[in-house]
N, C-alpha and C positions, 0 to 999 in steps of 0.2 A: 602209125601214121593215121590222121583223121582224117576223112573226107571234107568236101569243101560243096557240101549243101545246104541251100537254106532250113532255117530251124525255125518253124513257126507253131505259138503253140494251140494244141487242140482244144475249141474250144465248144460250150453245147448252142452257143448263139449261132455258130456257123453252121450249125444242121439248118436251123429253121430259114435262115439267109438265102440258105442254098436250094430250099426245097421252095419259096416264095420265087427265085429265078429259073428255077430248069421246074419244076412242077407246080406249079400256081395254082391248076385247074382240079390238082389235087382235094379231095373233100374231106372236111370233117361232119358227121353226121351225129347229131346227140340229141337223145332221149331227156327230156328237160322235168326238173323237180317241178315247173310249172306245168306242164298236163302237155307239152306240146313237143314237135321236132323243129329240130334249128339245125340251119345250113349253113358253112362257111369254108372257103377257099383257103388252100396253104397264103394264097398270097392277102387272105383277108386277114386271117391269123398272124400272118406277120404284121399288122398294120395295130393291132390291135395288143399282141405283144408289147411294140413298142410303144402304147397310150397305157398298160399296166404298168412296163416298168418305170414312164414318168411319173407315174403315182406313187407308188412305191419308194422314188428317190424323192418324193414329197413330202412321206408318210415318214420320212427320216432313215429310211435303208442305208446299214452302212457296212462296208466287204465282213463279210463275213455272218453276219445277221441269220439266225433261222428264223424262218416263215415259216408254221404249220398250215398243213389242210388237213381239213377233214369233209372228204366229198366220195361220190360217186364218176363214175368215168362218163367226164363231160366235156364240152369245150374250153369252159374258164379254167376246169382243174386242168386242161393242158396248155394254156398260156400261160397259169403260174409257173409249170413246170419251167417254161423258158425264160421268163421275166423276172423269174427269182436269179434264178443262178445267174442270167446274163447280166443283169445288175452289181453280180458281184455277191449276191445272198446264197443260202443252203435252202433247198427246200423240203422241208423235215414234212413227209407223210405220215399220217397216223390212222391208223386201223381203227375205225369204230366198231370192231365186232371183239375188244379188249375190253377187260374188266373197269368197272370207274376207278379202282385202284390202281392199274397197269397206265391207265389214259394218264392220270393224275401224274406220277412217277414220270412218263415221260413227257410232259410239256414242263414238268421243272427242271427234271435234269439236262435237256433241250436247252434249256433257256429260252425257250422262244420267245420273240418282239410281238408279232402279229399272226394270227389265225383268222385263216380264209375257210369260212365253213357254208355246207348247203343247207337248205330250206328245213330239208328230213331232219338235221341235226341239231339243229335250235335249240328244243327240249334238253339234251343230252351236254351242250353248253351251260345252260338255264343251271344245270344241276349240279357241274362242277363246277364251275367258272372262282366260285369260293378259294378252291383249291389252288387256283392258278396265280401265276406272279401276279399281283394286283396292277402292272402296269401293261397286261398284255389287251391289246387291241383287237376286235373280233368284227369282219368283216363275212357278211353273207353275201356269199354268191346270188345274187338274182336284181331284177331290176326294182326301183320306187315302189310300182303297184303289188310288188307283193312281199315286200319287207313287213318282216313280224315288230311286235311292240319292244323297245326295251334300247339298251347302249351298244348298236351295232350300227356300223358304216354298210354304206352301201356299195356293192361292185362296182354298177354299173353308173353307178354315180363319182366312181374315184375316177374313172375314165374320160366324162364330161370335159371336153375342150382340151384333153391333153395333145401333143403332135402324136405324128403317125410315122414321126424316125426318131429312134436313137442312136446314138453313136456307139456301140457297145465296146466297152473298154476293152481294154487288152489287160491280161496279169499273167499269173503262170499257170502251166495248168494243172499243174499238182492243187491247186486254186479248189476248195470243197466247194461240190456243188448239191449235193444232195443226200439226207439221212434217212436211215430207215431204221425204225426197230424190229429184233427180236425175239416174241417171247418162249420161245423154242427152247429151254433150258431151265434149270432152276432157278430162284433168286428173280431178281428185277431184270425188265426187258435190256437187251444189251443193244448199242446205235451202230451201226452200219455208215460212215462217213465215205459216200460218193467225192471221189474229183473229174474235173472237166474231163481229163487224162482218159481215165477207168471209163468212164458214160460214153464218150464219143468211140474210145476203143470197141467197146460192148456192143453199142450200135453193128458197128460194121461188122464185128464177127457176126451178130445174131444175122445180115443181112445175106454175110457170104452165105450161113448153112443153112439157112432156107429160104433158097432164091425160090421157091415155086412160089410162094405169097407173097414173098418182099419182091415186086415189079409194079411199075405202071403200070394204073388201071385194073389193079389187083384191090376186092374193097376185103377188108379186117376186123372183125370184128373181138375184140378184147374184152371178155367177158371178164378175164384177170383186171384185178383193180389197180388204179392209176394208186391206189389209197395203201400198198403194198408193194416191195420191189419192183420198186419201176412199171407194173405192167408186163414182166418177163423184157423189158427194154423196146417196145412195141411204142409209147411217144418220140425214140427217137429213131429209130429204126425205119419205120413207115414213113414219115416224110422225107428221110435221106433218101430212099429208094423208088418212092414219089404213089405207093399204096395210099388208099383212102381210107380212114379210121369212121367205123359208126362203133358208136358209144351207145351203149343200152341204159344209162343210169341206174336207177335202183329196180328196175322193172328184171330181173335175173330170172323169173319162173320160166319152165317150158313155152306155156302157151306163147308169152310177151318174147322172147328170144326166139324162138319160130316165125310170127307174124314180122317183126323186124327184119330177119335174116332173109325172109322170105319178099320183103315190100323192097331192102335193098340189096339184094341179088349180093348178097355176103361169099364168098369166094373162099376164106379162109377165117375159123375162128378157133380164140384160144382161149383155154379155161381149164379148170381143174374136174375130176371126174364126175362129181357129184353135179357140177350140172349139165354134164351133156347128159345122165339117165335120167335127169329132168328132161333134157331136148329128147330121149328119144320116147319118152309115154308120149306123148303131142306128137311124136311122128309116126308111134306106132294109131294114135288116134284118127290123123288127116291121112294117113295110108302114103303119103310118100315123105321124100325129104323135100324141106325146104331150096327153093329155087338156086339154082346157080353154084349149091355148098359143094366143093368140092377138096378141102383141104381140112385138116385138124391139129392142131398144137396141144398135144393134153400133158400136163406137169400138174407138183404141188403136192401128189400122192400117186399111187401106181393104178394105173389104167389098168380096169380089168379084161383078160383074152376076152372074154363075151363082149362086151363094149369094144374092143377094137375090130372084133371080126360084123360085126351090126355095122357101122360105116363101112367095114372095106369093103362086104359083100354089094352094098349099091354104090362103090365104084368113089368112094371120101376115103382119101390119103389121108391116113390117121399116125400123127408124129408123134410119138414118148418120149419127152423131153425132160431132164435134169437138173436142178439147180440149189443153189441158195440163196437167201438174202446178202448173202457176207459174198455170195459173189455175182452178183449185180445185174439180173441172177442165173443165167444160164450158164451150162456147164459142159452136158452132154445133148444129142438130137439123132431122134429115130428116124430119118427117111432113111429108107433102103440105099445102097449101093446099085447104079444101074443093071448088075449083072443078078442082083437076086429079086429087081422088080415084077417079073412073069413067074416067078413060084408058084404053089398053087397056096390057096389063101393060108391053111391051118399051118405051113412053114414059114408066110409074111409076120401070121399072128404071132406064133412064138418066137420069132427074132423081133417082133416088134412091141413085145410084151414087156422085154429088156427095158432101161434106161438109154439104150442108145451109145452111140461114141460120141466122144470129145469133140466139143469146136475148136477153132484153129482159135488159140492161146491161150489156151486151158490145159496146164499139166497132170495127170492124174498119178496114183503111185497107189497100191495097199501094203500094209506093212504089220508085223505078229508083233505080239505081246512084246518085247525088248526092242522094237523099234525097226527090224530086221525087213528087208524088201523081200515081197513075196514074188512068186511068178505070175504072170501075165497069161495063166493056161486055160482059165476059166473051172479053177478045179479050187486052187487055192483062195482059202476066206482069209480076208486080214481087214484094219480099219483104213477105210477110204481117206486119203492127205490130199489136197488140190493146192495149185499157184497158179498165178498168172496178173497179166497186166489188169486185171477187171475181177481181182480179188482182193479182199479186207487184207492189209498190214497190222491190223489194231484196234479193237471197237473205241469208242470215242469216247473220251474219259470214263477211263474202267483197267486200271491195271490189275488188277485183280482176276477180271477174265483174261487179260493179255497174257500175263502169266503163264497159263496152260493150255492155252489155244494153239501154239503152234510147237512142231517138233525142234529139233537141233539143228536142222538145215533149216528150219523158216517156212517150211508146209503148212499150212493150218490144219488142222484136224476138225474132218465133217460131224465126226461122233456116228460115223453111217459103216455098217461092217457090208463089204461087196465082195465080187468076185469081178475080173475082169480078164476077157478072152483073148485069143492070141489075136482075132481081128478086130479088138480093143470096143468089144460089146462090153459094158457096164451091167453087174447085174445087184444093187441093192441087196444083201439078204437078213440085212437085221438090223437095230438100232444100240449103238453099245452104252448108252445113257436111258436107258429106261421109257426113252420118247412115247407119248402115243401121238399118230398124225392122225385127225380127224379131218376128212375134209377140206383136205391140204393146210389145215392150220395145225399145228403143236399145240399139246396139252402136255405137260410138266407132272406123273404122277406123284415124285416127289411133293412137289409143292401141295398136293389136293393128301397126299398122305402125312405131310408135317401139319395143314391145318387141322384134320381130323382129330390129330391126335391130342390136341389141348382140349377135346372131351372129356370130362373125366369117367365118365362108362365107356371111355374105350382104352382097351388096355395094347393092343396092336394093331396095324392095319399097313396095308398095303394094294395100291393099285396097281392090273392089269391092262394091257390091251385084248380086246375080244372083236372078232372080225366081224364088221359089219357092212350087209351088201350097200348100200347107198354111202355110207361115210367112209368107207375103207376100216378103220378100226374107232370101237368106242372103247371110256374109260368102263372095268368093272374095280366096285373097291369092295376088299377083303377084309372084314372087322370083326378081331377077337374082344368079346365083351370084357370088362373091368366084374372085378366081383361085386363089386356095385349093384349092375343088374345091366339088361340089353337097353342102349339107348333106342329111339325109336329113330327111323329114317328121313323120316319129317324134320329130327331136331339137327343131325350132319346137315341135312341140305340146306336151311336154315345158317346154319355156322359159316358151310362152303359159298354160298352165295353173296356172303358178307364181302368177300376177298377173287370172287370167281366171275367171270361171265356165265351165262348159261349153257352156251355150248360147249363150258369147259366142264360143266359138272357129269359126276358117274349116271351111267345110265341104273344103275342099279347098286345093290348091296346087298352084300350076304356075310353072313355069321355064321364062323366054323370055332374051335374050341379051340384051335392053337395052328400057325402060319408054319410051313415045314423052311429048316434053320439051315446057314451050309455051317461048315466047320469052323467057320471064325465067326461062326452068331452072329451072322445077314441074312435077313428075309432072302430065299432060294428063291428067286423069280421064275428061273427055270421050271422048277417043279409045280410052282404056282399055274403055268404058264399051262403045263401038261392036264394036271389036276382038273382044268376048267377050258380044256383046248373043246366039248363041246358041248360050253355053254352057249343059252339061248337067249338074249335080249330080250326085255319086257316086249319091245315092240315088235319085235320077230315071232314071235307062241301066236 
């Protein structure tokens, strides 16, 4: 027998609806590619919303359409966010810190109509733009007086006289609202297809499990980029819950994230390791912390105990959180359980060093070699499987990854080998695809060791992960010479850079006489792994 309740469906226009009526006074604060700070209310942002997405249906928006951006976390990049999807469009993010080959790859396979880009990115348009569908349209975020030369629309001039209501349609909410790539695997970036459904679900879990930042009057600061999953779901999360978002834009150094956190008495921010041990040189420099910070969300890569116990010891709730782009993207969250909040620090640290437990609709499972369910003891390794309502069914045209992304029951598989305890602490302990996370970005050694190898003085090779204190892990690559003779290291990196970003290239190389083999003639990563377990990074000696 069914119940007899209404069925209305979830949609991402009715976060920001909702947060313009019960939080209006809500702020957005953003750090602007023009030199300055700009202020605006949830309930301006809603007004302004609706004068984007009459542009938009101007501009020839039609359901289903993707819109790229390529910006910094700002205010326009979070009105696209709602003005796209509630129009009825997708709005496909794109990471400017991808190679020009990876950018290229995904605004074709995208399809995308129009690209909304910032000021800083001009140049990096200027230079692909070649590559791109020839009908795609490229609007710079900013206003008249500081639009660059060339065939770009203006932002702040698509909005000129448009109203300040839309009626925002109704569809289903299975309805895609948002794509993300990534390059976290071999081969071409893979898309990540958001729906209304997934987004507005995500929200509210991220909001239930950590209500200590998600409240009035609580301000946020998101150093995670709006230009990468979601933001950790942080544009929609924050105004359901009626928090204030300040935007740092491209200004990410210690100093510039200190002074900001510090002018607005920031409460709660969230970002990846590498730059809070930028925040803490500048706090170990001003001798305290910045005003008010009493909260941390760190994901992307694993928080180290030293960095976690530095804020708790001055009294900053430091969260280890979990996730992927495939699920949208949080997964797991480190706050304590009230009864282990009074421990004494070094047992907060090492239960907080974990990954954290599951949010509410996020199923976790680890499973051996033949697909076999492990226990839940904290003893047993097997590879991490997740589902739930606010995870990937399918990356978006790509059957070929769909293929083997998910198990027999319809898990997807993280490619992440864990353990998890019987009080369902998550603990990461290995990568089963060769990943290196720099940084909280993926680097692919495969990929950097198939391009290598069309050297012809190189007759083997293989890249490592080697730990490194500020990125978490860098690439090392392992190169058996051809009988040829030793190529020189200038000429790999030269080759690599053809096809690489720069933070994807080896930090170094070395030349040994032969890579040790397993018994079906695979480079032994393992041993590789042991061999060079303590090597030194150029930049570490």
């Amino acid at each position: 027998m069914q119940g007899s309740m209404m069925m209305r469906p979830l949609k991402i226009s009715d976060i920001l609806s909702y947060a313009a009526e019960i939080h209006p006074s809500g702020e957005v604060v953003s750090v602007r590619t023009e030199g300055d700070i700009h202020r605006q209310t949830y309930a301006d942002t809603a007004l302004r919303v609706a004068k984007l997405a009459h542009a938009l249906k101007a501009q020839g928006l039609q359901t289903g359409d993707r819109i790229a951006t390529l910006a910094w976390n700002g205010y326009r990049h979070l009105e696209l966010y709602y003005a796209i999807s509630g129009a009825g469009g997708v709005c496909h993010t794109i990471n400017p810190r991808l190679s020009a080959e990876q950018m290229s790859y995904i605004v074709n396979h995208a399809e995308d109509t129009m690209l909304f880009v910032d000021t800083t990115f001009v140049p990096l348009v200027d230079a692909l733009r070649g590559q791109w569908p020839s009908g795609l349209k490229v609007v710079v975020m900013t206003d008249r007086a500081h639009m660059p030369e060339g065939d770009y629309l203006c932002y702040e001039e698509l909005l000129e006289g448009q109203p300040e209501y839309f009626d925002w349609p109704d569809f289903p909410e299975d309805t895609a609202a948002g794509l993300c790539y990534t390059s976290g695997t071999t081969g071409n970036p893979k898309g990540t297809l958001y729906t209304h459904r997934s987004t507005v679900l995500h929200a509210m879990m991220v909001a239930l499990s950590l209500p200590k930042a998600l409240q009035p009057g609580k301000r946020i600061l998101p150093v995670v980029p709006l230009f990468h999953v979601n933001a950790w779901g942080l544009p929609y999360a924050a105004p359901l819950t009626g928090a204030s978002l300040i935007f740092p834009g491209g200004a990410l150094d210690g100093e510039s994230l200190f002074r900001l956190m510090d002018n607005e008495k920031v409460y709660s921010a969230w970002g990846v390791p590498t730059v809070w041990l930028g925040l803490q040189g500048e706090i170990h420099k001003q001798g305290r912390m910045p005003e008010g910070l009493g909260d941390m969300v760190v994901g992307g890569s694993a928080a180290p105990a030293s960095m976690i116990a530095f804020f708790e010891e001055d009294g900053v709730n430091v969260c280890h959180a979990w996730g992927m782009t495939e699920m949208s993207p949080i997964g797991t969250q480190g706050n304590l359980p009230v009864h282990l909040e009074h421990h004494v620090l070094s047992e907060r640290v090492a239960i907080k060093s974990k990954q954290g437990r599951r949010v509410f609709g996020v199923d976790l499972k680890i499973v051996d070699e033949d697909g076999k369910r492990l226990a839940h003891d904290g003893k047993e390794a097997g590879e991490l499987f997740v589902r739930g309502n606010a995870i990937t069914a399918g990356y978006f045209n790509n059957d070929e990854a769909n293929a083997t992304a998910f198990d027999s029951e319809g898990w997807f598989g993280t490619g992440d080998v864990a353990t998890i305890d019987e009080n369902g602490y998550l603990t990461i302990t290995d990568r089963a695809k060769d990943l290196i996370k720099s940084g909280g970005e993926w680097i692919s050694s495969l990929d950097l060791e198939n391009s290598v190898m069309g050297h012809p003085k190189v007759a083997n090779c293989a890249v490592i992960a080697v730990p490194h204190p500020k990125w978490d892990e860098r690439p090392l690559m392992i190169v058996v010479p051809s009988p040829e003779g030793k190529p020189e290291v200038g000429e790999l990196m030269d080759m690599l850079k053809e096809h690489f970003a720069t933070w994807q290239l080896p930090d170094d190389v070395v030349f040994v006489d032969e890579l040790p083999m397993t018994a079906t003639g695979k480079v032994s990563k393992l041993n590789l792994r042991k061999q060079f377990s303590d090597y030194v990074l150029p930049d570490q000696r």
